[in-house]
N, C-alpha and C positions, 0 to 999 in steps of 0.2 A: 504494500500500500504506500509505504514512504516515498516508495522509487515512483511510483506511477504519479503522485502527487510533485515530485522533483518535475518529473518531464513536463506535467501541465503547467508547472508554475515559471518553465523556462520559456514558454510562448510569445515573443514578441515580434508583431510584424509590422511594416510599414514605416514610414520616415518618424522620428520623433517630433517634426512639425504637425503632424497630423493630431487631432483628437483624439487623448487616450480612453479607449473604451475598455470598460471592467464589466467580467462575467463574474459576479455574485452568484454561487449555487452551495446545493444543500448537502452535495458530495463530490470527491475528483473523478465520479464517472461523470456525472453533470456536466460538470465545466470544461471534460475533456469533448464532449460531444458535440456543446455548442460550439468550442473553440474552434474545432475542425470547420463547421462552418463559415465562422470570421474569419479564417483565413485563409478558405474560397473567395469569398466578398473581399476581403482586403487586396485582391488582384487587381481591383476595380473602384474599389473607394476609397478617402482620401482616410485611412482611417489609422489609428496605434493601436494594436493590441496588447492590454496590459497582460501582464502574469494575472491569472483569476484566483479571486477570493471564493475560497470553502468554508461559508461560515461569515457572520454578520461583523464578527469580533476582526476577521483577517481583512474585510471589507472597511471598516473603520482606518483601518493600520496602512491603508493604498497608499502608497508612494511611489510616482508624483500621483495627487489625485488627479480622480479620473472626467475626463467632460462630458462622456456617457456612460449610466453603468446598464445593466442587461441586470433586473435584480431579478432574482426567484422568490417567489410568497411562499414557496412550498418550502422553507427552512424551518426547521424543528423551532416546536415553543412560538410560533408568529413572530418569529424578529424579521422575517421579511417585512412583514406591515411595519413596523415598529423602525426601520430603518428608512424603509420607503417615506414615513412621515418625519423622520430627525430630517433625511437631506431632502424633501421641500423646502424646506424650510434653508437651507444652505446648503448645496452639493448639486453632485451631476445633477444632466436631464435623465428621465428615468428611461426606460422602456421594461415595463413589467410582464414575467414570467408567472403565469398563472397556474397553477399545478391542476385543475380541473378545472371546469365549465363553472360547478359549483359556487366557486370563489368567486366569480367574474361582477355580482351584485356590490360586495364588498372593497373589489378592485376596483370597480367604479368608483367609490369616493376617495381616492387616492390623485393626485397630482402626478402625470407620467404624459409623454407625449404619444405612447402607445402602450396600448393590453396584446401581448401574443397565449393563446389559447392551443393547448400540444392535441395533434403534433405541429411543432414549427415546420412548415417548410421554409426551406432555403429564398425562395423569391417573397414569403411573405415578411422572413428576417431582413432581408434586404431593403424592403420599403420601409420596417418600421427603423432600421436605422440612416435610411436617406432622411427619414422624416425629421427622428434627434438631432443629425449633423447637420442639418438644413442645405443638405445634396439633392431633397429629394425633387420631384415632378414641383410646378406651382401649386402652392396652401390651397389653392381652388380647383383642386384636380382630385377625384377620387382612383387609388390602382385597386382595379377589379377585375375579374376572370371572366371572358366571353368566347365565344368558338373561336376567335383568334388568337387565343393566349392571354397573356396581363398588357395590362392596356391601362391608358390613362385616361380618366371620364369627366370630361368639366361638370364641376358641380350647375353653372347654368342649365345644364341638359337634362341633368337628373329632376324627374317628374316625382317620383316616391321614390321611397324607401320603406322593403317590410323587410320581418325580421321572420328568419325560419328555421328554426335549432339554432347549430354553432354558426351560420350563413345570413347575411341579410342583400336583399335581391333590392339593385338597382336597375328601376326603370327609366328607359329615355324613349322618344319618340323613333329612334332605331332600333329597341331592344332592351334587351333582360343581360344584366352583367351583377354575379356576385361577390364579395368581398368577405371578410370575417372580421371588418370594423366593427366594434359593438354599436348599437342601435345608439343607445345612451349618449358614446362618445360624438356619434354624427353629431347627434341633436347638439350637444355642448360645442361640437366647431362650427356648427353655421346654423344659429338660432336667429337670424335675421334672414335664411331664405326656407326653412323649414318649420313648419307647427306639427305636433303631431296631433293627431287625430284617434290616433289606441295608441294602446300599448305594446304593440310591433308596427304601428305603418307611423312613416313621417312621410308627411306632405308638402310637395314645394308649393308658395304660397301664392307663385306670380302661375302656377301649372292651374291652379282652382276654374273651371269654368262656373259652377254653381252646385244645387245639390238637391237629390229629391229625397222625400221622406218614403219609408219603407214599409208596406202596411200589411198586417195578414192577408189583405187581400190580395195584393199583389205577391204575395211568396205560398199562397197555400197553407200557411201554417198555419201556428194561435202564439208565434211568437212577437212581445212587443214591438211595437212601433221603432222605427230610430232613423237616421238619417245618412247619406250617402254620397260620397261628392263626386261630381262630374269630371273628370278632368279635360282639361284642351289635347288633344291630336292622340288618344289615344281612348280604347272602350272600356278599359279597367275602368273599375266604380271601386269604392272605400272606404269601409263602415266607419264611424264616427260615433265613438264611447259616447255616454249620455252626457259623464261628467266632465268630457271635454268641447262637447256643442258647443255653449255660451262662448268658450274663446277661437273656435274654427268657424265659427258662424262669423264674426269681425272680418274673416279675411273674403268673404264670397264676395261676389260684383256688386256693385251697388245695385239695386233694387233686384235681387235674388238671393235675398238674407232668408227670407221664408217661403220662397216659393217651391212646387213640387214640379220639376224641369225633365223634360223629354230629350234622349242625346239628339233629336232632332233641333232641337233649342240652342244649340253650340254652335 
């Protein structure tokens, strides 16, 4: 174990001009895994890779510190959380290591410039460290997976956003591209072009054409009423939480705040 922990901690690549990035993990198999990766990507980015901390204590101890660290939540005892919050407050940019899906509520309230969710692939490690080092596409660019590969999505183009397991499907007027940005973190980067409407779909606010209400009559069923928004240039419809109407209703056209709209109406 000594030796295998010797080799990972002797890992450094890349010019010392560059940003040194620290892998924080919970063991030196961990950090020998992710390393392997950083130093695929560091072929290509401008990036240091430090010797990696095993352990919250060896993370502390970085010398030089690091300008991004790669932290793991899945460290014994939650000193992942517990470290994640001392360096908000003073220290690298983060990008959190989320040890299940599970956590992912919790890592939401933490300050990090991205959540990766295992298994990492290597191009989604990629983006979220273009995104720390600020290498990455334009802040108004979503990278999402479509039948061409990863690709980069202007956020103008994106019509919704829902969220579906560990995936949330981005719609534009071309197509369905997914990502594994968490739903949550969209809405916190661009809460002046999305509302959401539930609790898995965000809505772009200038995509809204209007909205029709939903009636048993119309579904065959006997379940409540509720409402539906129309969007521009495409036939997707999108239910709208009750207790979020009042504030999705603000964004509809003027004089189709309450009306029940036909997509021939658009």
């Amino acid at each position: 174990m000594a030796r295998i922990i010797k080799r990972v901690m002797a890992v450094t690549v890349s010019g010392t001009g560059s940003p040194g990035v620290l892998v924080v993990g919970r063991d030196a198999a961990f950090c020998r895994r992710l390393s392997a990766q950083l130093r695929t990507l560091a072929r290509r980015l401008p990036l240091h890779l430090l010797p990696p901390a095993v352990g919250a204590d060896q993370a502390r101890r970085a010398d030089p510190a690091p300008g991004v660290a790669l932290l793991d939540l899945g460290l014994p005892d939650a000193q992942g959380y517990a470290l994640a919050r001392a360096w908000e407050r003073s220290g690298p940019r983060l990008v959190l290591l989320l040890p299940s899906l599970d956590s992912l509520p919790q890592a939401e309230q933490l300050r990090a410039s991205d959540l990766l969710v295992p298994p990492i692939r290597i191009d989604r490690l990629e983006q979220a460290l273009r995104q720390a080092l600020g290498t990455g596409p334009s802040p108004d660019a979503l990278m999402a997976h479509g039948r061409d590969g990863t690709v980069a999505v202007p956020v103008e183009e994106v019509l919704y956003l829902r969220a579906d397991g560990k995936y949330v499907s981005l719609r534009t007027r071309q197509g369905e591209f997914l990502t594994d940005r968490a739903l949550a973190d969209l809405s916190r980067a661009f809460p002046e072009r999305f509302i959401q409407a539930h609790r898995n779909a965000l809505v772009a606010r200038s995509a809204i054409a209007g909205a029709r209400l939903v009636t048993p009559e119309l579904t065959g069923g006997d379940a409540d009423p509720y409402w539906e928004l129309l969007l521009h240039g495409v036939p997707d419809r999108i239910a709208v939480a009750r207790r979020r109407w009042p504030l999705v209703r603000r964004c509809l056209p003027q004089g189709r705040a309450a009306q029940s709209l036909s997509p021939e109406a658009i």
